[in-house]
C-alpha positions in Angstrom: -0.7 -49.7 -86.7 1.7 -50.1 -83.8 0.7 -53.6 -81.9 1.2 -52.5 -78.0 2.5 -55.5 -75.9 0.3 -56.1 -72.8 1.4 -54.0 -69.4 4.1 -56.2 -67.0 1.9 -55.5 -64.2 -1.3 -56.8 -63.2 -2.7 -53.1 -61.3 -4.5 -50.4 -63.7 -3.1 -47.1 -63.6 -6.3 -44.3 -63.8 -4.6 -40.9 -65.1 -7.1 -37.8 -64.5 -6.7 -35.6 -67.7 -6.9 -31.9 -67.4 -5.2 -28.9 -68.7 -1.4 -30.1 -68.0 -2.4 -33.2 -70.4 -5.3 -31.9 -72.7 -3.2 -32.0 -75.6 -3.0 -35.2 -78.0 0.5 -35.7 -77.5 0.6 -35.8 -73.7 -2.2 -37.9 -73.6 -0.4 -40.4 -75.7 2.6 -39.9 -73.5 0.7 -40.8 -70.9 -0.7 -43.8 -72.5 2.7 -45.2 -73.6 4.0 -44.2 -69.5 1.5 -47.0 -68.4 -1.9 -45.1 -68.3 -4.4 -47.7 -68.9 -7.9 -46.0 -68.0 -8.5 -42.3 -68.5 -10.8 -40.2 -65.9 -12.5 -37.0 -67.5 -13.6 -34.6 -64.6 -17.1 -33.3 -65.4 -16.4 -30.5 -62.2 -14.2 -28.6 -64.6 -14.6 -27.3 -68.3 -17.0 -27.4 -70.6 -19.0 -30.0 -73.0 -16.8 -29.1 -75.8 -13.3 -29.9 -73.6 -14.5 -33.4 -72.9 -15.3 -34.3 -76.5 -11.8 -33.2 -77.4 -10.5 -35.5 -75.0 -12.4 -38.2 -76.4 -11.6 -38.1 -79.6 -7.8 -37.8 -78.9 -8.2 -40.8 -76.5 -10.2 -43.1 -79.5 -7.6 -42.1 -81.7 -4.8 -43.3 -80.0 -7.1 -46.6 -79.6 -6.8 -46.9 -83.7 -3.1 -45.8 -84.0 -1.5 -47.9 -81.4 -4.5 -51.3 -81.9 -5.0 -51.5 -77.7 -8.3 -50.4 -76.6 -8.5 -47.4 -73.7 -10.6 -47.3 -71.1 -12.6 -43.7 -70.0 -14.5 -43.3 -67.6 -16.6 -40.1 -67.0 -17.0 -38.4 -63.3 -19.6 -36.4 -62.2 -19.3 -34.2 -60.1 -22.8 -34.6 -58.2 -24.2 -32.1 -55.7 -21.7 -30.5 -54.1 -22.7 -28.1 -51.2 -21.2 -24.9 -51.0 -22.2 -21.4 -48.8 -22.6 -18.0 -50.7 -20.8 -15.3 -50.8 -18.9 -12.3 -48.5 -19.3 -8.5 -49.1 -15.7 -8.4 -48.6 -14.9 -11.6 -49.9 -13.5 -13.4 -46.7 -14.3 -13.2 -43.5 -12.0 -15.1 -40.3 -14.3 -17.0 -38.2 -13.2 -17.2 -34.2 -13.6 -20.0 -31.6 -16.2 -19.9 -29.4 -18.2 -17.2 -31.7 -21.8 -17.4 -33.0 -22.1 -17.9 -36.8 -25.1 -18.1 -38.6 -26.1 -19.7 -42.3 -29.2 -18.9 -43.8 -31.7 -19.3 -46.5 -30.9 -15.0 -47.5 -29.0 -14.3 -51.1 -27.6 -11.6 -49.4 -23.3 -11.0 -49.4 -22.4 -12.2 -45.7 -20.4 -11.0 -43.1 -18.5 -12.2 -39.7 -22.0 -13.4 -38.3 -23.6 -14.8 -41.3 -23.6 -16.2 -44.7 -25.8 -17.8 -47.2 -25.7 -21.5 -47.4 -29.0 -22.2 -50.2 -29.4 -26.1 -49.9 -32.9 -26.8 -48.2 -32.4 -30.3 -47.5 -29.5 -29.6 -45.3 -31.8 -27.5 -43.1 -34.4 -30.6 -43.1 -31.6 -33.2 -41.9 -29.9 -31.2 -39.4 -30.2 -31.2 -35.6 -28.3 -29.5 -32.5 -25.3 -31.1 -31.8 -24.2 -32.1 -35.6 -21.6 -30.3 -37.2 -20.7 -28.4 -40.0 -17.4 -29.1 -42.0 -16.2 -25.9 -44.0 -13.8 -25.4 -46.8 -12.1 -29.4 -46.8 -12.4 -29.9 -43.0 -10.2 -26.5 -42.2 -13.1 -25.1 -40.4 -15.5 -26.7 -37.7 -19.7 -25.3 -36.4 -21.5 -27.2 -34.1 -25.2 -27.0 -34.7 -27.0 -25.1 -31.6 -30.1 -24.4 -33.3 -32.1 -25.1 -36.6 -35.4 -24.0 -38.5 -36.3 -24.3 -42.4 -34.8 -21.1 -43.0 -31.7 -20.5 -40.4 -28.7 -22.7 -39.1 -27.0 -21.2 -35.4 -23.7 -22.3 -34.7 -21.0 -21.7 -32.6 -17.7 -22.1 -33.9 -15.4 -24.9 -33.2 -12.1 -24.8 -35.2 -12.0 -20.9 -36.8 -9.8 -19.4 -39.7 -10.6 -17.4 -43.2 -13.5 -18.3 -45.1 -14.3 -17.3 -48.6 -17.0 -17.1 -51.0 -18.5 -20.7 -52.3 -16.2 -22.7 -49.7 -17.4 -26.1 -49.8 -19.8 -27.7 -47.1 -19.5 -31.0 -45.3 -22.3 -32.9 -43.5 -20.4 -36.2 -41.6 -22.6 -37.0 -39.4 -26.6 -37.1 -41.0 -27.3 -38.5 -44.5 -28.7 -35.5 -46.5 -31.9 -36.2 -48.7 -30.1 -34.6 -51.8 -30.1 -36.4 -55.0 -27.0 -38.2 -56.3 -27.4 -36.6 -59.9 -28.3 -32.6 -60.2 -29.4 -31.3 -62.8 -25.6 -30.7 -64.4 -24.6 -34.3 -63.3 -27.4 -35.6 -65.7 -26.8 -33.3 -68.4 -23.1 -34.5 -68.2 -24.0 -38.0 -67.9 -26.6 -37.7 -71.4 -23.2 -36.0 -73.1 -21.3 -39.2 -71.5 -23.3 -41.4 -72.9 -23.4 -39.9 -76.3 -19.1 -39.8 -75.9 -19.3 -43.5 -75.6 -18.2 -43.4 -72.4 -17.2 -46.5 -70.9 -17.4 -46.0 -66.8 -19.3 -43.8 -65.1 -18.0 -42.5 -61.6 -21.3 -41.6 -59.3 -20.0 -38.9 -56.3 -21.0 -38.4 -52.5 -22.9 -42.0 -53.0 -24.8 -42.3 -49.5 -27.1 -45.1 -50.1 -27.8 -48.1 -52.5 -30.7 -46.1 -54.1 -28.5 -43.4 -55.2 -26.7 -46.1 -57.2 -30.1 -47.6 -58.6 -30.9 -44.6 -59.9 -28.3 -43.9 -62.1 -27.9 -47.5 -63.4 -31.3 -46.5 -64.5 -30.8 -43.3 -66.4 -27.6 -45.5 -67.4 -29.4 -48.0 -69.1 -26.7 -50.6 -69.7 -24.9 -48.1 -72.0 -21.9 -47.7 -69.2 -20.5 -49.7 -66.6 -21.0 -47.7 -62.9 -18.8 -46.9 -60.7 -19.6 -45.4 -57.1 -17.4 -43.3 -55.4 -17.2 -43.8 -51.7 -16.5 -40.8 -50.2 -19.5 -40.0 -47.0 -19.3 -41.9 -43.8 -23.0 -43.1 -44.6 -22.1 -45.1 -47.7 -19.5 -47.0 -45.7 -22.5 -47.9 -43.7 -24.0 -49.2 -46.3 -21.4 -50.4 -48.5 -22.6 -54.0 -48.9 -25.8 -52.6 -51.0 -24.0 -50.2 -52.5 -21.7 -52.6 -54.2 -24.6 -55.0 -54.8 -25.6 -52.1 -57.1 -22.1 -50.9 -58.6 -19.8 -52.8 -61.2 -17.3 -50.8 -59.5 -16.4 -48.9 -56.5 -13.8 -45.8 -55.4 -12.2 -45.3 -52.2 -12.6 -41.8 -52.9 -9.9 -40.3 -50.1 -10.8 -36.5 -50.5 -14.0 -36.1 -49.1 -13.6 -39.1 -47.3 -10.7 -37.6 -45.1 -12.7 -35.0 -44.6 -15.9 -36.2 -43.5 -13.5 -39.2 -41.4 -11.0 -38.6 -38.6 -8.1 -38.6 -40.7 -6.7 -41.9 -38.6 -10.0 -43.4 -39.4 -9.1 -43.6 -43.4 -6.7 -46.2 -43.6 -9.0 -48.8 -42.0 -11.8 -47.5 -44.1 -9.7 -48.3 -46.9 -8.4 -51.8 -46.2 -12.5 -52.3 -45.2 -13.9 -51.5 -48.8 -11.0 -53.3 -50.7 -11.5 -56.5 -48.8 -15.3 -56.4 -49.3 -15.3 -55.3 -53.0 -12.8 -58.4 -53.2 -15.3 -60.3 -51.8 -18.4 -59.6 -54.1 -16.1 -59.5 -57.5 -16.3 -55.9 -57.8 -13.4 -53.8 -59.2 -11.7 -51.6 -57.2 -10.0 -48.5 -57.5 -7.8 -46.4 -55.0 -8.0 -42.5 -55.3 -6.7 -39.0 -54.2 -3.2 -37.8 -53.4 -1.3 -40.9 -53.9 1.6 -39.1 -55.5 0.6 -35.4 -54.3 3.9 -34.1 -54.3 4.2 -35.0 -57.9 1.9 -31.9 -58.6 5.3 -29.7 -58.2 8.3 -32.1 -57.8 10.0 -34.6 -60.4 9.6 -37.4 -58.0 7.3 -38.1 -54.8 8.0 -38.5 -51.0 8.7 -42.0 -49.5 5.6 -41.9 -47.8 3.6 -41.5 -50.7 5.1 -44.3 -52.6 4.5 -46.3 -49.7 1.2 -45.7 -49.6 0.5 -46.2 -53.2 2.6 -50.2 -52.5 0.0 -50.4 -49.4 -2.7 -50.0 -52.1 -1.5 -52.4 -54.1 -0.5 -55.2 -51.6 -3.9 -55.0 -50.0 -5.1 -55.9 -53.7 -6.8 -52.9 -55.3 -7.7 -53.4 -59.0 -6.6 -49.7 -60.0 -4.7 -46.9 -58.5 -5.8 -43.5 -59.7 -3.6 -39.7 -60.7 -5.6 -36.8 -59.5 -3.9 -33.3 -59.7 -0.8 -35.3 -60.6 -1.6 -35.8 -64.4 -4.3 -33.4 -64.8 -2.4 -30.5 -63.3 0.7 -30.6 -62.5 4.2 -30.1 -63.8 5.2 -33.7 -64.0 2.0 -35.4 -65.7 4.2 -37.7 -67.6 6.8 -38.7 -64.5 3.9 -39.3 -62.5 2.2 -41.9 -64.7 5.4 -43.8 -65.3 6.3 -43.7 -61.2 3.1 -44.9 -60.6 3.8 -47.7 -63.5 7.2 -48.4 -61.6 6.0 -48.9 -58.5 3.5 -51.5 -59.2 6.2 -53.6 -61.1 8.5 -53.4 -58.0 5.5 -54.8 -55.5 3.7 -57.4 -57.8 7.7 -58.5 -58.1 7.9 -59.1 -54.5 7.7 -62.7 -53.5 5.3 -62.2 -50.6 2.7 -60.3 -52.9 1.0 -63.2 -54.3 0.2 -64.5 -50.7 -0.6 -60.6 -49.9 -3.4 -60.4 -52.1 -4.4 -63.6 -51.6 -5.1 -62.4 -47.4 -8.7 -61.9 -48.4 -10.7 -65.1 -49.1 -12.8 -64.7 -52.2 -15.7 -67.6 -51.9 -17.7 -68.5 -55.2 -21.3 -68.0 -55.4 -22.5 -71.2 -56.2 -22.8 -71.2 -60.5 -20.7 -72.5 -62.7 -19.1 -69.7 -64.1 -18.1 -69.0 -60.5 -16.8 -72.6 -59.9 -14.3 -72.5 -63.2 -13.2 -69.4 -62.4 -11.7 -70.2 -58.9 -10.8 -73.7 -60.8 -8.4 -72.0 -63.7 -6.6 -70.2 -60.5 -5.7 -73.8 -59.3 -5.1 -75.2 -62.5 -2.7 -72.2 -63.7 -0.4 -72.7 -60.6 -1.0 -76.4 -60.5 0.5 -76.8 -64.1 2.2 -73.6 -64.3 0.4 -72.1 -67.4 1.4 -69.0 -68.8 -1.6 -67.6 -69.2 -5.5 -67.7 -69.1 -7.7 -67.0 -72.7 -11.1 -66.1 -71.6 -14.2 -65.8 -74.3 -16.9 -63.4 -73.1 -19.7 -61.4 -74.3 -20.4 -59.0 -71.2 -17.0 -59.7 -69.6 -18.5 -61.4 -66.3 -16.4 -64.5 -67.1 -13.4 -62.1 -67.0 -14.1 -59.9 -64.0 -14.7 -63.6 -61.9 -11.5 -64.7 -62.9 -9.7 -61.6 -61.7 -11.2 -61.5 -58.8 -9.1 -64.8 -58.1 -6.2 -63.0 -58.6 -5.1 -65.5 -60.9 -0.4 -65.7 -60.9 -0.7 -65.9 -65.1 -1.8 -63.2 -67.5 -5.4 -62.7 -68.5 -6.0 -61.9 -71.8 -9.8 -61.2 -72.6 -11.0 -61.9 -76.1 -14.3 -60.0 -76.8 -16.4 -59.3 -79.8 -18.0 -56.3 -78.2 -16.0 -53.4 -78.1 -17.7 -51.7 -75.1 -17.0 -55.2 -72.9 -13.5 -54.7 -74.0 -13.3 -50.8 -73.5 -14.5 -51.9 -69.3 -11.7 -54.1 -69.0 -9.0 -51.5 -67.9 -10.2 -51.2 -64.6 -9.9 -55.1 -64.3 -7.1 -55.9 -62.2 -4.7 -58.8 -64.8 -6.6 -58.5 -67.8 -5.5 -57.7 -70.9 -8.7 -56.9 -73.5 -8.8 -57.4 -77.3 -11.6 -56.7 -79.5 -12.3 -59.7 -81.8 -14.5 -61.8 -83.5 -16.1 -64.7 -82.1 -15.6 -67.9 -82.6 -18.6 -70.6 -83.6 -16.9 -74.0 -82.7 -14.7 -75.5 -79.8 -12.0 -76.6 -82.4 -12.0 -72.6 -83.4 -12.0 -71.4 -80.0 -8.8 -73.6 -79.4 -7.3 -72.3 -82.5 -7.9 -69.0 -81.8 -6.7 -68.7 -77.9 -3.5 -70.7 -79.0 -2.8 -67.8 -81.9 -4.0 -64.9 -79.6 -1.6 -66.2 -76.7 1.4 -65.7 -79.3 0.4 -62.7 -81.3 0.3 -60.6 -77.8 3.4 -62.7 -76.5 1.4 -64.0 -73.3 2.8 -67.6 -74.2 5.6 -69.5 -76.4 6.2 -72.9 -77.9 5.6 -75.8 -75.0 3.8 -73.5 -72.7 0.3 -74.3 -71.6 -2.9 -72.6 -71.6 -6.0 -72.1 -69.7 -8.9 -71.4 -72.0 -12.4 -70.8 -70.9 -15.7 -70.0 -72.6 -19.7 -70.8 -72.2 -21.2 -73.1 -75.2 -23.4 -72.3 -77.2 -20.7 -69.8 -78.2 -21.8 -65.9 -77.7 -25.0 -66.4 -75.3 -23.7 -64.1 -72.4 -23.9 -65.6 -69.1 -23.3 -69.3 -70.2 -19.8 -70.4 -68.9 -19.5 -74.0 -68.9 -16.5 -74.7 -70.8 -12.6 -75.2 -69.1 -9.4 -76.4 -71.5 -6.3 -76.8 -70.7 -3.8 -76.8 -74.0 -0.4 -76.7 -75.1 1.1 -74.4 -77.6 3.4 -75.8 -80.2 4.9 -72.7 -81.5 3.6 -73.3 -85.2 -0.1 -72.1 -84.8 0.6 -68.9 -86.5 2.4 -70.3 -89.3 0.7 -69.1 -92.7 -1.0 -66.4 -91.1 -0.8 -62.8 -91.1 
């Protein structure tokens, strides 16, 4: 077994997988580029696919001795009209068009649109986003059966174009009947995220974490102008949380993102809760060997403002450069955590402790590590709480995460810092101090005459019990006479 070193950044890279890296091979490729979470698109392929995936993923878990994150995303209800006689029709500005409840093909004045809630929430004046945005209907007039609008922004429309609803929250379930088929085959994958899409309100999240039943962490995807609304609730809910850029962009004013961005980052900062930054970051990737300025830019923006993960769409599932794209993504997270300013960057957003004790030793190992300038921080945990508190203090020094559950391990590689290994527990302080002094070297977080941080809860594996903060130094000898 090949013993992986931990990454030289502190940022998660999220690499889609799709039919550009389906195979074993790439995948591995993809891992070794700097992949450490893998995403597994429930909109695309079948049941069979995704356990394929899987097991190529838990192999490379055995043969290279790091654990892999995946996390699973549904694709939840996405709204869509019917279709044409012809195929395509080309809407004009200023016309009439009409979307009904009638399965029959449409035309230049009407087409299907079969989603009854949409006819319950709408009212004149709203509007209608087709096809990502491209075209715009203003609502004149609505009954349960019929939806009369006059064109705003025309162009070609095809059959099962998608459908956009910015400005009313729609009463439609988060999880359709495929999302929960695909989140029961999920489950049984050993999947360890879930992603939750076109989120609008904290009860969509409860519901899942239901069906969930502590056998997945959850993330929610923010993508719908109502869950920014609501966000606070939402990530009250959520281990997790997306700034899903798609839909987003098209249900916002395009100028309206950015902000939207910096606002969820800085309040999933704020309540501890990972977060990960999604959608086009390296689009042109999908057909060139390298990516626009701009783009790199905006993936360093990402990272300064102190996301947890930064996620490959297209990039690695589709395109020509899968590979490339990983490893650029990898490079440019190296280059901005290596600037001199970042630390102070990240650090713009004040994260308070709640006021437990676990939350008081976590903001204390931050001071500590740069008050003594330890090389790293060993942190003992059963559900991984104790890690995800220390990283959201951003902590200058390595975390390495020493777990014996290998689901809380599997969570940690959307957890900005961390580093996760899957191993026994210990049952005494003098073992727990032997044991983060060994682990330090073995994954070269620490040498001879460095200190470290360690921090645990006694009695030793009752989740939730903190209590415990030593500083040590390493002598250089602690794995002597071991293997």
């Amino acid at each position: 077994m090949i013993q992986i070193a931990p990454r030289a950044r502190k940022v998660r890279v999220l690499a889609t997988l799709g039919p550009a890296s389906a195979a074993p091979e790439m995948i591995r490729k993809l891992f070794l580029a700097g992949a450490d979470a893998f995403r597994i698109n429930m909109s695309h392929g079948g049941h069979a696919d995704k356990a394929a995936l899987v097991a190529a993923i838990r192999a490379l878990d055995k043969e290279l001795g790091r654990v892999t994150t995946i996390l699973f995303d549904l694709q939840g209800p996405k709204l869509r009209v019917g279709t044409f006689a012809d195929g395509m029709v080309t809407l004009k500005p200023g016309e009439p068009f009409v979307l009904d409840r009638s399965t029959a093909p449409g035309d230049a004045g009407r087409v299907e649109l079969p989603h009854r809630e949409i006819y319950e929430a709408l009212e004149p004046g709203t509007r209608l986003l087709l096809d990502d945005g491209k075209l715009v209907l203003r609502v004149t007039a609505v009954t349960a059966d019929r939806i009369d609008t006059l064109v705003e922004v025309g162009g070609a429309l095809s059959n099962r174009k998608g459908v956009n609803v910015p400005d009313v929250v729609v009463p439609l379930p988060a999880l359709t009947e495929k999302d929960r088929a695909d989140l029961a085959f999920a489950l049984e994958q050993g999947a360890d995220w879930i992603a939750l899409s076109f989120v609008q309100r904290p009860e969509d999240v409860a519901e899942a974490r239901r069906l969930i039943g502590g056998k997945a962490a959850l993330l929610a995807k923010i993508e719908k102008p109502a869950a920014v609304e609501r966000l606070e609730g939402i990530l009250e809910l959520a281990d997790a949380v997306m700034v899903a850029r798609g839909d987003l962009g098209v249900e916002c004013p395009p100028e309206k993102v950015p902000p939207v961005q910096k606002q969820i980052i800085e309040m999933a900062r704020r309540m501890g809760r990972p977060v990960v930054v999604a959608t086009q970051m390296l689009e042109s990737m999908i057909l060139s060997p390298s990516p626009t300025r701009a783009e790199v830019s905006d993936v360093a923006t990402a990272i300064y403002d102190g996301a947890d993960a930064v996620m490959l769409s297209a990039e690695s599932a589709a395109g020509s450069w899968p590979e490339e794209s990983v490893a650029m993504m990898d490079r440019i997270a190296i280059s901005v955590e290596a600037d001199p300013s970042y630390g102070a960057r990240i650090h713009f957003t004040q994260t308070r402790p709640d006021a437990t004790t676990a939350d008081a030793l976590a903001e204390a190992a931050e001071s500590i590590a740069r008050t003594v300038s330890a090389a790293a921080i060993i942190c003992f945990t059963m559900s991984g709480s104790t890690a995800r508190r220390i990283s959201r203090e951003r902590p200058a020094v390595p975390l390495l995460v020493l777990t014996p559950k290998l689901e809380t391990a599997r969570r940690m590689g959307l957890l900005w810092g961390s580093h996760a290994v899957h191993t026994r527990d210990v049952d005494s302080f003098e073992e727990m101090v032997g044991k983060a002094k060994r682990m330090a070297l073995r994954h070269n977080m620490a040498k001879a005459g460095d200190r470290i941080i360690v921090m645990a809860g006694v009695p030793f594996g009752t989740p939730g019990s903190t209590n415990v903060i030593h500083v040590v130094r390493l002598t250089g000898s602690e794995l002597k006479g071991r293997r």
